[in-house]
N, C-alpha and C positions, 0 to 999 in steps of 0.2 A: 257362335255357330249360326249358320244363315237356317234360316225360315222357310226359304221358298216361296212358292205362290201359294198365299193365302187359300183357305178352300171354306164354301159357304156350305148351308144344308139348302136340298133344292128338292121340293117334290112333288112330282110328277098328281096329274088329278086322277089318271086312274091307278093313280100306288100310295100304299097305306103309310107305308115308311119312307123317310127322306134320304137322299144320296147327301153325298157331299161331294160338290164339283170346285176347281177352280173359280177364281174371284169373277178374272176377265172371258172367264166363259158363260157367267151368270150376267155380265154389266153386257155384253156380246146378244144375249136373248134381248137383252133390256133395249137391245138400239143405241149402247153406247158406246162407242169405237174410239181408239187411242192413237195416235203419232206423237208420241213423246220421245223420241230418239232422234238423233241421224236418221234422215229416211238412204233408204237402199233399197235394192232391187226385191229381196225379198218381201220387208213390211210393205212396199207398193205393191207389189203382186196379193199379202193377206189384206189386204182394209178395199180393192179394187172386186176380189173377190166374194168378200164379205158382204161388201155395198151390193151385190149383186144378187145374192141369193138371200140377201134381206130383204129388198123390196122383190122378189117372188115370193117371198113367206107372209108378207103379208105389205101390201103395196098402199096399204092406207096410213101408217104407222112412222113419222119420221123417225131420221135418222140424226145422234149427234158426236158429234166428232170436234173430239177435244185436240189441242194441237198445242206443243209444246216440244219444237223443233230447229236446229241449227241450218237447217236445210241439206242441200245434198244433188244427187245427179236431176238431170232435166227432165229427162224420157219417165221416168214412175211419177213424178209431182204433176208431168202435165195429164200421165194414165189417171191419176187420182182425179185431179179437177174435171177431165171430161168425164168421169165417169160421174161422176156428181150433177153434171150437167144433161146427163142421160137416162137417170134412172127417175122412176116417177115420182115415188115420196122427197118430200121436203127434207133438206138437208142442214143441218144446224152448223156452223162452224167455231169453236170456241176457243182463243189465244187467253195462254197461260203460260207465265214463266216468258218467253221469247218465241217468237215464230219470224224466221230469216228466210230471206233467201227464198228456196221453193217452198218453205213453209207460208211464208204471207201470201203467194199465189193460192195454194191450196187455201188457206183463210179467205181471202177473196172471191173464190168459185161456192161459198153459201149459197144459200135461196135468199133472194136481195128482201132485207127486214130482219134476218134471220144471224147474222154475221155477229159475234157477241166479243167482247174483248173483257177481260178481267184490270179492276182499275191499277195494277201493277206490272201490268203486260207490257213487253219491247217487243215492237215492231221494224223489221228492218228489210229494207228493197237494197237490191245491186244488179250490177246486170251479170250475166252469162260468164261463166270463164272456162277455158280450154284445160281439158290436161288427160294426161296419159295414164291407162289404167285398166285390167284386164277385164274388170266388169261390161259384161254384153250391154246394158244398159246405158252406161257411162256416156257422155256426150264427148266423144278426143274429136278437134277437129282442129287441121292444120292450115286451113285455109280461110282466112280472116272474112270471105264471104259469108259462109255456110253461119259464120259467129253472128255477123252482123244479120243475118234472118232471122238467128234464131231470137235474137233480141228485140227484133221488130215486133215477132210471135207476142213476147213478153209485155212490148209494150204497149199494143194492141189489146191485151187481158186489162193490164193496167186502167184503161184507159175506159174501156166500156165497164171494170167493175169499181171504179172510185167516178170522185169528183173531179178530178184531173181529166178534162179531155184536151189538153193542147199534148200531143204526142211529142213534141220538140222539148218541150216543158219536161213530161215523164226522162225523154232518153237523156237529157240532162241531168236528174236526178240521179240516174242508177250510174252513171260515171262514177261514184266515187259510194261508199257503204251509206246508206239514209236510214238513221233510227229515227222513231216515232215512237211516244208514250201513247196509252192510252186515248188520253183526250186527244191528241195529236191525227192519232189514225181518225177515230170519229169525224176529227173535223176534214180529215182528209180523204172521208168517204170508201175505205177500205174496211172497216165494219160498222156495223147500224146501232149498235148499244154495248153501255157499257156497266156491268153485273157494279151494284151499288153496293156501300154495305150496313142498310136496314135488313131488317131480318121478315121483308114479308116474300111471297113466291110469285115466280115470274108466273105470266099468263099461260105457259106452255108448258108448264111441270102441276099446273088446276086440274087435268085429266087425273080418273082415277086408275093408275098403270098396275101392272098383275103382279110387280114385285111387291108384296105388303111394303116391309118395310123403308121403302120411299116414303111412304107417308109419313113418316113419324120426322124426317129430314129436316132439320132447319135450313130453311134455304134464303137466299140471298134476292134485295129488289133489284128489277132491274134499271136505268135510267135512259133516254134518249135526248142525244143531243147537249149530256152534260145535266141536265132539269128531272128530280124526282120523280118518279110513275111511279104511285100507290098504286098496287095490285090486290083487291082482295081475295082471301082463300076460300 
């Protein structure tokens, strides 16, 4: 029998008694945001949205966005990344499981230091491709121009947020599906660390945040560049 979504107790400072809300509406308050699907028009429209009326809720407070994605149409990934790129809090980006396609775009639009990859993570670039398909969003495009811009778009991202700056180099690479491990990304400048697995806390989860039990969390070191960082708590 399914479960459903999980429901936590949440309560409020000025109520005596506690609610019981949804999981991802509690990690949601927390600043923590998820693309673990297919991205589509809708989940780009909620996490474009979200990032939005997060940093007006409170504009000091990063955001982190875990990403565990096969990728998907063009037009929401690139809504994501520029929104990420516009809003004022610092933006965490975190690969888990696989992030393809316009998921490693969206990996890539972090705040540069901030870009985290988990040490079992697949990373994978391609370029653009055409197809036909009622979603308003949807990238259908019959004219082999319009393809070839929008991949230039891509490889212009590519290129100012890795170590790759020869653009002939990138548009080379995405001719054909490009996996990267972990350490592979790192060194390929597409994120900045990668979550180790000693058991001390990264520098950015040391703040004391308003969900209690965060703290009690065994959390993970982080490493850069492949090399240990001892973090104390």
């Amino acid at each position: 029998m399914p479960l459903g979504v999980p429901k936590v107790p949440h309560q409020h400072f000025e109520e005596e008694d506690a609610i019981w809300m949804d999981l991802y509406n509690k990690l949601y308050e927390e600043r923590l945001l998820f693309l673990v699907k297919p991205l589509d028009d809708e989940i780009g429209n909620q996490l474009v949205s979200m990032m939005i009326y997060l940093s007006l809720d409170d504009v000091t407070q990063e955001q982190f966005l875990f990403i565990h994605c096969t990728g998907g149409p063009i037009i929401p990934g690139l809504a994501i990344y520029d929104t990420m790129q516009y809003i004022a809090p610092e933006v965490y980006t975190m690969a888990l499981g696989i992030a393809a396609s316009m998921g490693s775009i969206i990996l890539s639009g972090g705040y540069l230091g901030k870009r985290i990859a988990f040490p079992s993570a697949t990373i994978m670039l391609h370029q653009p491709a055409s197809t036909w398909t009622n979603g308003v969003s949807r990238m259908c495009t019959e004219n082999a121009e319009d393809l070839r811009m929008i991949k230039e778009l891509i490889v212009q991202i590519y290129a100012e947020r890795t170590n790759e700056k020869q653009k002939f180099v990138i548009w080379n690479q995405l001719d054909r599906d490009f996996f990267m491990s972990a350490e592979e990304t790192l060194e390929y400048g597409l994120v900045d660390l990668i979550i180790g697995k000693r058991r001390t806390a990264p520098s950015w989860l040391k703040k004391k945040r308003k969900w209690g039990p965060m703290s009690r969390i065994s959390h993970e070191e982080i490493t850069s560049n492949g090399h240990p960082r001892e973090i104390p708590i």
